[in-house]
C-alpha positions as CSV (number, residue, x, y, z in Angstrom):
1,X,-14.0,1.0,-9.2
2,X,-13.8,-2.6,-11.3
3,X,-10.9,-2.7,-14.5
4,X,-9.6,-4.5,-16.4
5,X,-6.7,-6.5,-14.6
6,X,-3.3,-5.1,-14.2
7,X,-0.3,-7.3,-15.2
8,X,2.6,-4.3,-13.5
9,X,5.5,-5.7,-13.5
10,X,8.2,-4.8,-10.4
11,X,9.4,-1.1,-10.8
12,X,12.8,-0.8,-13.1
13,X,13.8,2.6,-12.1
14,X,16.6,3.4,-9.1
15,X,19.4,1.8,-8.4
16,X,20.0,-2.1,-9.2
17,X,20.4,-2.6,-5.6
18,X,17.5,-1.2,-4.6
19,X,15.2,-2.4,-8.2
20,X,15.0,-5.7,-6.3
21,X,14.4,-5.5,-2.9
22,X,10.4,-5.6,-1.1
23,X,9.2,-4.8,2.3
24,X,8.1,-8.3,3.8
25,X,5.5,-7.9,6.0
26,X,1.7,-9.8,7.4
27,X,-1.5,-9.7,7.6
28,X,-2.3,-12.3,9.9
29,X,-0.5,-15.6,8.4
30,X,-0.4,-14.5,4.8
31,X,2.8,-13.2,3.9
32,X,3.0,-9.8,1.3
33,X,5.3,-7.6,-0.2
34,X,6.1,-4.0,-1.9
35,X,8.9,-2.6,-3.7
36,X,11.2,-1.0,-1.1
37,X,11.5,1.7,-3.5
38,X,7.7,2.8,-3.0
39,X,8.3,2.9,0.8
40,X,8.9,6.0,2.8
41,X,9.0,5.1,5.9
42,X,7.2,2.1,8.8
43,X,5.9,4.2,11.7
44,X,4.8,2.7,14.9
45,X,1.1,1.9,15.7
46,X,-0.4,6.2,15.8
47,X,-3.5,7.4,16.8
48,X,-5.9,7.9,13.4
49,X,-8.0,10.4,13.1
50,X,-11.5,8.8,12.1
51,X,-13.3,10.7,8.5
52,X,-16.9,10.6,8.5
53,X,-18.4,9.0,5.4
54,X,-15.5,7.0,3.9
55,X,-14.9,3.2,3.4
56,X,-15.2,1.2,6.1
57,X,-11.2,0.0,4.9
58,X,-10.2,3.9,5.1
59,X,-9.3,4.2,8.8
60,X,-8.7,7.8,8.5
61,X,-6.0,10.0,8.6
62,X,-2.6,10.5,10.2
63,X,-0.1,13.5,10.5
64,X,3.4,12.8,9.6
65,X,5.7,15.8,9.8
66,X,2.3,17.9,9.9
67,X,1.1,16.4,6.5
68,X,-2.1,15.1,6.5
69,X,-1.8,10.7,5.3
70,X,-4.8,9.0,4.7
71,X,-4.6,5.3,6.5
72,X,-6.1,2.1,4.5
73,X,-6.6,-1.0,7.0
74,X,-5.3,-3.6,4.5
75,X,-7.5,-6.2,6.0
76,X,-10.4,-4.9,5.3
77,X,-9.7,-3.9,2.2
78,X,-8.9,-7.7,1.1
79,X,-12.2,-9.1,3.2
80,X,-9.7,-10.5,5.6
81,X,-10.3,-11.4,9.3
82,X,-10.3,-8.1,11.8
83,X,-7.7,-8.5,14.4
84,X,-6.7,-6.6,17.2
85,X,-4.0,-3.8,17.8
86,X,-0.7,-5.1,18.6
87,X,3.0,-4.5,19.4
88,X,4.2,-5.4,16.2
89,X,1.2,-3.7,14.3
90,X,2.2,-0.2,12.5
91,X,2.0,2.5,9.4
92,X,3.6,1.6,6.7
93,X,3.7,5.5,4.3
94,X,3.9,4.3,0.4
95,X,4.1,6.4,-2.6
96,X,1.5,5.7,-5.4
97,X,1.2,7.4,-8.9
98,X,-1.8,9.6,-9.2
99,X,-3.8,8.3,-13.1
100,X,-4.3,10.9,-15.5
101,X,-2.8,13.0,-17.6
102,X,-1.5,15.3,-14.5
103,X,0.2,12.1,-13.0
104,X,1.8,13.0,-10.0
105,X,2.7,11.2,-6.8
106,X,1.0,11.3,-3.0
107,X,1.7,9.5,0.4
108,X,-0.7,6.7,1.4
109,X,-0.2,4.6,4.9
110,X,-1.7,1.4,5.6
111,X,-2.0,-0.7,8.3
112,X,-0.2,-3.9,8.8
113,X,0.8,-6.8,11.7
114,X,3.9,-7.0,11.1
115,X,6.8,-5.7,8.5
116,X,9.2,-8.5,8.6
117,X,12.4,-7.6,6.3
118,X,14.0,-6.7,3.3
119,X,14.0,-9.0,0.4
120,X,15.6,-9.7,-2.3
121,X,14.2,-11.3,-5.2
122,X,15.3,-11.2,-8.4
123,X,13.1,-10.7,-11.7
124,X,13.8,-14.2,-12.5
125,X,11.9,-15.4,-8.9
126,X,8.3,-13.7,-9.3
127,X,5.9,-15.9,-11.0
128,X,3.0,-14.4,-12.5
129,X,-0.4,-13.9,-10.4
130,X,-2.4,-16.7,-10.4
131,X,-6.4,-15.8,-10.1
132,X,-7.2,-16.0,-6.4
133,X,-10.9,-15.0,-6.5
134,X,-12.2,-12.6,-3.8
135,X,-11.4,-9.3,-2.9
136,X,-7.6,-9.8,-3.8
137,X,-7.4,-10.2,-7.5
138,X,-4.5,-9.8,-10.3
139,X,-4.9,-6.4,-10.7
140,X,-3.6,-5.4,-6.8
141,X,-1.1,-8.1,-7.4
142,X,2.4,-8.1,-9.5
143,X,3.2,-11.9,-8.8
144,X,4.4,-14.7,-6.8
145,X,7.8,-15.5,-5.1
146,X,9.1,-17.7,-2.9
147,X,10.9,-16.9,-0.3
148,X,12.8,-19.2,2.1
149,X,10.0,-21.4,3.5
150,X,6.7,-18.8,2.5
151,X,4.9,-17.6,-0.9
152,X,5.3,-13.7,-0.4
153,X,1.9,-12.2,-2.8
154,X,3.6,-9.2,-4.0
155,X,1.6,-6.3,-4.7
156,X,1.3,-3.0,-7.2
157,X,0.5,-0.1,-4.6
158,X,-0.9,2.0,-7.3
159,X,-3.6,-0.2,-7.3
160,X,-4.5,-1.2,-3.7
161,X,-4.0,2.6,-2.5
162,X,-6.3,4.1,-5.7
163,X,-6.1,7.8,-6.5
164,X,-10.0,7.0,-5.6
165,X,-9.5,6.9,-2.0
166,X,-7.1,9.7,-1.7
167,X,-9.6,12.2,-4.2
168,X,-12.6,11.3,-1.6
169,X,-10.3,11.9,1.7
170,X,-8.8,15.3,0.7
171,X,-12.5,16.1,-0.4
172,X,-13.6,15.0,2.8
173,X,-10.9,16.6,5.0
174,X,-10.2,19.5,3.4
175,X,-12.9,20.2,1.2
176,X,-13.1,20.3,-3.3
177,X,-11.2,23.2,-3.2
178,X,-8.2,22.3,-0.8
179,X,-4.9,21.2,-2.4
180,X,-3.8,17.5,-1.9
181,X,-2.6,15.4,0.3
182,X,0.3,15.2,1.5
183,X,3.7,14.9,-1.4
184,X,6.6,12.6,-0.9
185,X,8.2,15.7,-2.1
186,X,6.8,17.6,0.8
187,X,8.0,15.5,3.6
């Protein structure tokens, strides 16, 4: 689905400690982050149940406290290089907003090489997103920061991990009929 792009800017809600901190983490030797308060939880590398007929970047799906997570492969959703399974590849489990009038929350994991840290970085520090062309435009990203000696791309969750994906996977896995996915609320 192509829109318009998406200027978010970093979530103002929870506590001030927690407004301004992001999950570090890679994807290969690019550098990333999310708001720590859309993180559930980083699992270790899981077996992933394959779906048949979904995006090649839709790994599957996991069970995580016998919920059912769909898995994005972030790598291929940006066009990035494939790499192999590692020690320090896992699951990160994020929450994104469901669009619509219904609104609503639902568990997403993707794939990633490494999750580095916390950060902290202060409104003040992320620079708007400059148009990097490709797969990765403005509207998956919130901005730019700095941080020590890297440019972490900080991105909006709501729109890497659409409501898209997760609408085709419950279809898929459970059928038009089936409730959704798995809740933050019922983990």
């Amino acid at each position: 689905m192509i829109t318009a792009p998406h200027h978010a800017s970093p979530p103002r809600t929870g506590p001030a400690t927690a407004r301004n901190k992001y999950l570090a983490f890679r994807l290969g030797q690019q550098h990333y982050a999310i708001s720590i308060l859309r993180v559930r939880e980083i699992l270790l590398m899981v077996d992933i149940v394959q779906v048949p007929q979904m995006p090649p970047y839709v790994r599957g799906i996991i069970h995580v406290r016998g919920k059912v997570v769909p898995v994005i492969d972030l790598r291929l959703k940006f066009e990035l290089s494939d790499a192999a399974i590692h020690d320090r590849t896992c699951i990160g489990t994020v929450q994104v907003t469901l669009p619509g009038a219904a609104g609503g929350t639902a568990l997403m994991g993707f794939i990633i090489d490494s999750a580095d840290e916390v950060v902290t970085l202060p409104p003040e520090s992320i620079e708007p997103a400059p148009y990097f062309g490709g797969k990765l435009t403005p509207e998956f990203v919130i901005g730019v920061a700095k941080v020590r000696n890297s440019v972490r791309v900080i991105l909006d969750v709501d729109r890497v991990m659409t409501a898209d994906v997760l609408e085709e996977v419950n279809r898929a896995v459970l059928g038009a009929a089936a409730p959704p996915l798995a809740t933050p609320e019922a983990l």
